[in-house]
C-alpha positions as CSV (number, residue, x, y, z in Angstrom):
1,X,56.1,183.2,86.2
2,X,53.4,184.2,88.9
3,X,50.2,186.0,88.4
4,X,49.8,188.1,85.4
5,X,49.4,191.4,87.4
6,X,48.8,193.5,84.8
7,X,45.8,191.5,83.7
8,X,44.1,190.8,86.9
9,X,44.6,194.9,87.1
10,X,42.8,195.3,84.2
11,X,39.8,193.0,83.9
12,X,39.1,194.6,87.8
13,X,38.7,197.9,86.9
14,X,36.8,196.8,83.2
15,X,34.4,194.9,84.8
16,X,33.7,198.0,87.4
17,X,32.5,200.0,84.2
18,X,29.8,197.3,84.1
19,X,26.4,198.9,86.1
20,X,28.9,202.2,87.2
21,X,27.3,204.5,89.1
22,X,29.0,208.1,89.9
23,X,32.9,207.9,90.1
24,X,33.5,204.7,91.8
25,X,30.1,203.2,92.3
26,X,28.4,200.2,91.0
27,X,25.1,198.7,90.9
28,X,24.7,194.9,89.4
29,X,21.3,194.1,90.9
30,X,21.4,190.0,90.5
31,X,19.6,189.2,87.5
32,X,19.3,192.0,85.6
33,X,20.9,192.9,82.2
34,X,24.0,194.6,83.8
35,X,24.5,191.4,86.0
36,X,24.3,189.2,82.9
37,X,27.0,192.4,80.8
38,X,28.7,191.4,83.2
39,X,28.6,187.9,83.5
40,X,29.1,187.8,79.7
41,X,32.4,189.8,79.9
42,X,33.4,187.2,82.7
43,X,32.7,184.0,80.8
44,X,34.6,185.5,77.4
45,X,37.8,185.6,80.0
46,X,37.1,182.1,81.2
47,X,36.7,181.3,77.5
48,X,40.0,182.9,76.8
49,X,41.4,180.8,79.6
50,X,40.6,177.5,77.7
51,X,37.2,176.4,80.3
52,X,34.3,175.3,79.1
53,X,31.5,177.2,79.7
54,X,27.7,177.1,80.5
55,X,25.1,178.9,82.7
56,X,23.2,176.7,85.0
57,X,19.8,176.5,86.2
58,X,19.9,179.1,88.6
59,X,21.7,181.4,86.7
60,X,25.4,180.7,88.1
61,X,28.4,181.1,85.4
62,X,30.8,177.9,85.5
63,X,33.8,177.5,83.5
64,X,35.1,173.9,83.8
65,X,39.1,172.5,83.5
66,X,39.8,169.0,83.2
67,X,42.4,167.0,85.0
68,X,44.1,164.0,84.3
69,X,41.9,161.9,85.9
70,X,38.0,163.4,85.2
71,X,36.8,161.2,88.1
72,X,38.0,163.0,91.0
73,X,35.6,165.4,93.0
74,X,36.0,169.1,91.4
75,X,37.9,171.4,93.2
76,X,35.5,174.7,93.2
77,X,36.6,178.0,93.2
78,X,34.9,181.8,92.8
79,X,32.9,184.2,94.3
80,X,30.3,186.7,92.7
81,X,29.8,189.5,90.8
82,X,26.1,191.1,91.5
83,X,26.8,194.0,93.7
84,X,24.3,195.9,96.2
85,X,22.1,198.7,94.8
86,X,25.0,201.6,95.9
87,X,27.7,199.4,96.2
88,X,31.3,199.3,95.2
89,X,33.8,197.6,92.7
90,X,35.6,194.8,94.5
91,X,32.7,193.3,96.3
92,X,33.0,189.3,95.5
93,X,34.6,190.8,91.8
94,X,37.5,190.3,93.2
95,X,37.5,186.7,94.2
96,X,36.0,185.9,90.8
97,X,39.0,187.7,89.1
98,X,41.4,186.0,91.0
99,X,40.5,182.7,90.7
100,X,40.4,183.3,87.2
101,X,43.6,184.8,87.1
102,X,45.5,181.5,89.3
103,X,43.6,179.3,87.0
104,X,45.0,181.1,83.7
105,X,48.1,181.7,85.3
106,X,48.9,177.6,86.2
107,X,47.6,177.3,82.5
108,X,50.0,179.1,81.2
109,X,52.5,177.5,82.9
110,X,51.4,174.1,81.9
111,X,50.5,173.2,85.3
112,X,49.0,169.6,85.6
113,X,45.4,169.4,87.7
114,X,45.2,166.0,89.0
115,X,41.8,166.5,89.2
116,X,39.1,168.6,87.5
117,X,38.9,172.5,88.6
118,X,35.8,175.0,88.2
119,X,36.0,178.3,88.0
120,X,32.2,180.0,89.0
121,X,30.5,183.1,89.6
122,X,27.5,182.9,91.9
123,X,24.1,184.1,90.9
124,X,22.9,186.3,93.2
125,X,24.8,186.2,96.5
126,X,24.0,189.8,97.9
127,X,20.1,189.6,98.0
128,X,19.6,192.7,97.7
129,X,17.0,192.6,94.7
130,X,14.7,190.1,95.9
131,X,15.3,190.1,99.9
132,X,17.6,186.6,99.9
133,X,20.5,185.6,99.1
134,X,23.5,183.1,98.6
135,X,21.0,181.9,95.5
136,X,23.2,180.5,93.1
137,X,25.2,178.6,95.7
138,X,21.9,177.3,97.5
139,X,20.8,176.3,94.2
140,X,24.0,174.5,93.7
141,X,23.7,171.9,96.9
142,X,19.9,171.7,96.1
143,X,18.7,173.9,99.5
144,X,16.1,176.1,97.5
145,X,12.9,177.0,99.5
146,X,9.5,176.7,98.2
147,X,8.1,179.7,97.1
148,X,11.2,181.6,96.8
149,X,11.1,182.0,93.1
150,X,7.6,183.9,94.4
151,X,9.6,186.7,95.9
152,X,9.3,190.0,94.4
153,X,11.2,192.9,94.1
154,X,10.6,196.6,94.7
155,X,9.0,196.7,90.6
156,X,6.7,193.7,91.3
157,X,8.9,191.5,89.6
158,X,9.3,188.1,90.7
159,X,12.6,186.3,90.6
160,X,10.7,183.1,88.6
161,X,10.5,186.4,85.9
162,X,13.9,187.2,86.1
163,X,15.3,183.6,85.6
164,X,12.7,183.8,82.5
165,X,14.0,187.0,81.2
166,X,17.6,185.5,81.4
167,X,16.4,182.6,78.9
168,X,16.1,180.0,82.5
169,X,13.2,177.5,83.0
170,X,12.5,178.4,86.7
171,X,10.8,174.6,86.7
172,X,14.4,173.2,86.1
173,X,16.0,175.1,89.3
174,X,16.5,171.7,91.0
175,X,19.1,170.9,88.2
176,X,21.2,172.7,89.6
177,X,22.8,170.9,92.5
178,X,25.6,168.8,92.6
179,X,25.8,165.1,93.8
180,X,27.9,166.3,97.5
181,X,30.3,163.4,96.6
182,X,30.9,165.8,93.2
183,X,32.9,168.4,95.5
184,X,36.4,168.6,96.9
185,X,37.0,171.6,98.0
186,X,36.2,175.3,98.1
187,X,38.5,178.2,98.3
188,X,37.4,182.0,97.9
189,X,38.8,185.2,97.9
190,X,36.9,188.8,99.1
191,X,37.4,192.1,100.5
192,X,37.2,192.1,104.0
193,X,34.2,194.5,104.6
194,X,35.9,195.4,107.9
195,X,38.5,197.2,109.6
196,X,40.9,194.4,111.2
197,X,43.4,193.8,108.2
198,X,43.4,197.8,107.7
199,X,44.3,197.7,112.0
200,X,46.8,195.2,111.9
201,X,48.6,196.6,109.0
202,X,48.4,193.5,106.4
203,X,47.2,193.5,102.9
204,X,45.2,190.2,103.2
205,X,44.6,187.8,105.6
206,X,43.2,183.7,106.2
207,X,39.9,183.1,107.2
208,X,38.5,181.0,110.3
209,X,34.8,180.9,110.4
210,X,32.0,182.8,108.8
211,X,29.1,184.0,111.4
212,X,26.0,182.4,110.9
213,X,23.4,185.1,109.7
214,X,19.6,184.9,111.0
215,X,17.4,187.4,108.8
216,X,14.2,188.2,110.3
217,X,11.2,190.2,108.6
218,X,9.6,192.2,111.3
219,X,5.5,193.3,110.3
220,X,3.5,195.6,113.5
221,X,0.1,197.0,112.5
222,X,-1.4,199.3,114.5
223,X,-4.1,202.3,113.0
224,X,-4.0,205.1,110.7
225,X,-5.4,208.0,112.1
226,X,-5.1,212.0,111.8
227,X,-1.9,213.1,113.1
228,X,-3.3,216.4,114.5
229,X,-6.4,214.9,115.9
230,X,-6.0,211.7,117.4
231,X,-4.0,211.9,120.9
232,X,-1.3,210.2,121.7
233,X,-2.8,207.5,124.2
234,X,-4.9,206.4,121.9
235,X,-2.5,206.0,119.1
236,X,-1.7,202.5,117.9
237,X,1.7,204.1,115.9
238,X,3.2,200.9,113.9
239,X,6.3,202.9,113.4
240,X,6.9,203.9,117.1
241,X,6.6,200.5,117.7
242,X,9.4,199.5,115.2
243,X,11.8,202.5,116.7
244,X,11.4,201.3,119.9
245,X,12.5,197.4,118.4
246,X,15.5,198.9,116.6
247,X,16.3,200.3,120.3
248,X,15.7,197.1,121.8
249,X,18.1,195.2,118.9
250,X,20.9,197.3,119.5
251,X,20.1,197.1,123.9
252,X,20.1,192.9,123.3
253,X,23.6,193.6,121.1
254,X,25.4,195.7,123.0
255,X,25.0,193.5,126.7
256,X,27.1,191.0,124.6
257,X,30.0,193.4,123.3
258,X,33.3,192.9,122.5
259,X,32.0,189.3,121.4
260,X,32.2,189.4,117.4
261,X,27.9,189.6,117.8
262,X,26.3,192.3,115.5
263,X,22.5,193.1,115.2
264,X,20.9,195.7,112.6
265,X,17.6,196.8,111.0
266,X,18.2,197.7,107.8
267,X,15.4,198.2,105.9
268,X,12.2,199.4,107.0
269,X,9.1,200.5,105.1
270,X,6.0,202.1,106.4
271,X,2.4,202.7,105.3
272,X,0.8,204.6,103.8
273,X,3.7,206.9,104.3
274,X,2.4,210.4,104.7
275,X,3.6,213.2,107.0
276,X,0.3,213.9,109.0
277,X,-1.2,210.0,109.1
278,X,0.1,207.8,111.7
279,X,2.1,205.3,110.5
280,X,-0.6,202.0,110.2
281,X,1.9,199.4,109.2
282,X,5.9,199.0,109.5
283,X,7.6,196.1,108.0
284,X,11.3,196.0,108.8
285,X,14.1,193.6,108.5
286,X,16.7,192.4,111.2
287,X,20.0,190.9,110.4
288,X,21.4,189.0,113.5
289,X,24.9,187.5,113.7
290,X,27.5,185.9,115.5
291,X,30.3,183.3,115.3
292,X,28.4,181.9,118.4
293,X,25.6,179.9,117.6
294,X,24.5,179.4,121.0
295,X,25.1,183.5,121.7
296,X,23.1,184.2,118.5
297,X,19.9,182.1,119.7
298,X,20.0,183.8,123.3
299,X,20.1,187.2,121.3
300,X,17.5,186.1,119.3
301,X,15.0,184.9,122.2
302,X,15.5,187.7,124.4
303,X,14.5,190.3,120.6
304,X,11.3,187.9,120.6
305,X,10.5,188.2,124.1
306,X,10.6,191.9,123.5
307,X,9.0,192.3,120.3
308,X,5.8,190.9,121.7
309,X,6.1,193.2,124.6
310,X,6.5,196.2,122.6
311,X,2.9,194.5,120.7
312,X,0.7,194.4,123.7
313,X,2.5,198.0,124.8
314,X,1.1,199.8,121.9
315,X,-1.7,197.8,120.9
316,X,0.2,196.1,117.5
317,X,-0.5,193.3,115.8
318,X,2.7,191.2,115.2
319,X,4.0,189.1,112.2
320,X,7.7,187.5,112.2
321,X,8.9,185.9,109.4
322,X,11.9,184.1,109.1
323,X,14.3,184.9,105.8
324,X,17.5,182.9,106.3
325,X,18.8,180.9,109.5
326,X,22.6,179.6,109.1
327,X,24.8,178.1,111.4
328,X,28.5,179.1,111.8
329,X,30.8,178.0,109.7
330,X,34.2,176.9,110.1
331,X,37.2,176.8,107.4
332,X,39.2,173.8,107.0
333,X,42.3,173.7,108.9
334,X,43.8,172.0,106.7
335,X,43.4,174.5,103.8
336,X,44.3,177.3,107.1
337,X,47.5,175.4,107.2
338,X,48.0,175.5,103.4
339,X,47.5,179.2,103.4
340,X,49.8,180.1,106.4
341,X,53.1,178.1,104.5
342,X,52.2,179.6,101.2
343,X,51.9,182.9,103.1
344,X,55.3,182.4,104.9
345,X,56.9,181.4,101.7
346,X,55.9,185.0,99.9
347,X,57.4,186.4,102.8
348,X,53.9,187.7,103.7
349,X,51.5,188.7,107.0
350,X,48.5,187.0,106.8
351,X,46.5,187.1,110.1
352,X,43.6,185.2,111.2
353,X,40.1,186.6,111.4
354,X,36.8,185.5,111.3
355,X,33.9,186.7,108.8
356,X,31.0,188.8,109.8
357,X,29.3,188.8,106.3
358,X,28.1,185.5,105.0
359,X,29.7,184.5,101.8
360,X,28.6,182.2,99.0
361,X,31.2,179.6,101.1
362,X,29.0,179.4,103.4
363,X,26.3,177.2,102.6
364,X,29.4,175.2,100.0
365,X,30.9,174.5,103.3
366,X,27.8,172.1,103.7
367,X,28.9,169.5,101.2
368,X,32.7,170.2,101.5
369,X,35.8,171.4,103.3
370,X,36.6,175.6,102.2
371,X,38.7,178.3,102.8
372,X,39.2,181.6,102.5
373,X,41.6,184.5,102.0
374,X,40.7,188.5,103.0
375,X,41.5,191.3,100.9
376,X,42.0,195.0,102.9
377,X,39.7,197.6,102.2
378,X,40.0,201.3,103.1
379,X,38.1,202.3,105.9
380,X,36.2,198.4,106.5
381,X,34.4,200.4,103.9
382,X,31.9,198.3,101.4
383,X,28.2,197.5,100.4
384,X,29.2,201.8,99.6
385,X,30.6,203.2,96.6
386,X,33.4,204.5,98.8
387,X,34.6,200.6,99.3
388,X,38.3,200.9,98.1
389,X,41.3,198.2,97.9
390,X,44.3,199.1,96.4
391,X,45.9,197.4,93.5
392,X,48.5,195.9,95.2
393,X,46.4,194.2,97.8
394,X,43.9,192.8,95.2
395,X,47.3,191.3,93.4
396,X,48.4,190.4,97.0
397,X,45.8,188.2,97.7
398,X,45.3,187.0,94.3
399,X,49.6,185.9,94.8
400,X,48.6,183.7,98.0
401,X,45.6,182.7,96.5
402,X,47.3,181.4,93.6
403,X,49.9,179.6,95.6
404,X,47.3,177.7,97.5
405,X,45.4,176.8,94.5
406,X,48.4,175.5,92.5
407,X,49.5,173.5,96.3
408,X,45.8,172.1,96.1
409,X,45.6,171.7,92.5
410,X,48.6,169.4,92.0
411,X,48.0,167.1,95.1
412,X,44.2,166.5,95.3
413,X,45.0,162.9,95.2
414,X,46.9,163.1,98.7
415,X,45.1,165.5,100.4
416,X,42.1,163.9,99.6
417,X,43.1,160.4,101.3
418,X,44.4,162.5,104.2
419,X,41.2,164.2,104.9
420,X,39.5,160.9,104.7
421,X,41.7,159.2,107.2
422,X,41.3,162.2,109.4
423,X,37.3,162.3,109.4
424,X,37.9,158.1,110.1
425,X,40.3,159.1,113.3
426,X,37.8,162.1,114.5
């Protein structure tokens, strides 16, 4: 029978009306009560779909399916559905829908799971709201930090308020993770957020690795002063010194280029903020990335070595804080392998690529083997409401994905002893 196209078509585009902004916009900050509309139009489908339902500690949604035998490891699979501030419709949406949609789908067909499946939608993976992210599936293999229910967003409010708003007991955060030996596997499906899939001319494509991410918050003070009076070598400007660190981001970047390694300041806010008072204080964030590990931490040394220098040049003081620090991760290749015959079998091109964004995968991948399948997008267009992928890529993906999850599904057993002979051989 295949995916229900028609379906998967329509709960994308419904749950897009959820936190719409403009024409094709939508905002979903993590949390708030257009992420939990959304999350409660989400669990009615999984509902629908015959899983049992709940909302754990952390706020993730988790629709469970039994298998014959309820003592196997749970075979995970999802993505999220909080979106950036301007962001777009498919972001993580997509690979909640489409897991959904195999699940229903093998349902309906009276597929047999040998083993139990879960169906989830992350709790705030973009980290946008509260300046960190990949919450829910932190939360999920216990890797929480202390004081990060202290973390505030741009209204003050802290995210130990917004669990409490959503009817959570921020004490009872540490519920939430799973025994490692709970977990099989993890598969996910997401828009690409790039431009390779769009180059090569295929609707999706299989994952290899995710980049590990290192988020750094940036803090120089230097003096207020009269911007007409005061002349400029005596100034102790906060913000020129945070210009002249973008500069120096993007010099340390580009030395390293075509390697996959990407560096940006994103966010940057100055005090007090006026038009004649130098700028006294500039906080800034810097996301630093590569598939390279060792790359990454050369990258990251050489930024250090010139932040400080840019300090003592212009008389700053200098605060760096570190937000996340992730390692590469790899994708199974024996879930790669999977994906490729499936692929061959539909008769469809699905390169390889690696990921630049982190994904809610990524710290799964800690406790268990995962893999994942790209989506094109227009343009390598997202975290923008111009992010745009067609129809017929979204059921594209959603076909493979199905195929693999059905492959996986109905063989746990086997692939399961396989993987432990292997790790006994390696």
């Amino acid at each position: 029978m295949g995916v229900n196209t028609a379906r998967l078509t329509r709960r994308v585009h419904e749950l897009a009306e959820i936190g719409r902004i403009g024409k094709t916009g939508v905002r979903r900050l993590a949390h708030s009560k257009k992420d939990q509309e959304g999350m409660a139009l989400v669990e009615s489908w999984m509902k629908e779909t015959g899983l049992a339902t709940r909302i754990d500690e952390v706020g993730n949604l988790i629709g469970r399916l039994e298998g014959r035998d309820s003592s196997l490891p749970i075979f995970m699979l999802g993505s999220h559905i909080d979106s950036q501030p301007y962001g777009g419709r498919f972001d993580g949406a997509i690979g909640v829908l489409g897991a959904l949609e195999s699940v229903q789908t093998l349902v309906e067909e009276e597929h047999t799971f040998e083993g139990p499946i879960e169906v989830i939608a992350f709790s705030d993976e973009e980290g946008s709201r509260f300046n960190k992210g990949i919450f829910g599936s932190r939360g999920l293999i216990g890797e929480l930090e202390e004081g990060e229910l202290e973390r505030e967003d741009e209204d003050g409010i802290t995210r130990r308020q917004a669990l409490e708003e959503m009817g959570l007991d921020p004490e009872r955060v540490h519920l939430a993770a799973y025994d490692p030996e709970q977990l099989f596997a993890f598969l996910e499906m997401h828009i690409e957020q790039g431009p390779v899939l769009e180059d090569k001319g295929a609707a999706v494509g299989i994952v290899t690795g995710i980049s590990g991410p290192l988020w750094l918050t940036v803090t120089y003070k230097g003096f207020a002063g009269h911007a007409g009076s005061v002349p400029m070598h005596l100034r102790r400007d906060a913000l020129l010194g945070a210009s002249e660190a973008t500069t120096a981001l993007n010099t340390i970047v580009g030395k390293r280029q075509p390697a996959p390694t990407i560096g940006t300041v994103g966010n940057i806010k100055v005090f007090p903020n006026s038009r004649n008072i130098i700028p006294e204080e500039v906080k800034f964030t810097v996301d630093l990335r590569d598939i390279d590990l060792e790359r990454r931490n050369e990258c990251e040394s050489e930024l250090r070595v010139e932040l400080e220098a840019i300090a003592a040049r212009h008389g700053l003081e200098l605060d760096i804080q570190e937000d996340t620090n992730s390692d590469p991760r790899y994708c199974a290749e024996w879930i790669q392998s999977i994906m490729a015959e499936q692929a061959g079998r539909l008769k469809m091109e699905a390169p390889k690529l690696m990921s630049g964004p982190f994904h809610d995968a990524m710290p799964i991948s800690k406790v268990c083997d995962y893999g994942m399948i790209f989506v094109r997008c227009k343009d390598g267009i997202s975290h923008n409401p111009l992010e745009y992928s067609t129809d017929e890529d979204i059921i594209e993906g959603t076909k493979l994905y199905y195929e693999t999850v059905k492959q996986i599904a109905g063989n746990m057993k086997e692939y399961q002893l396989k993987h432990a002979a292997d790790k006994i051989n390696s």
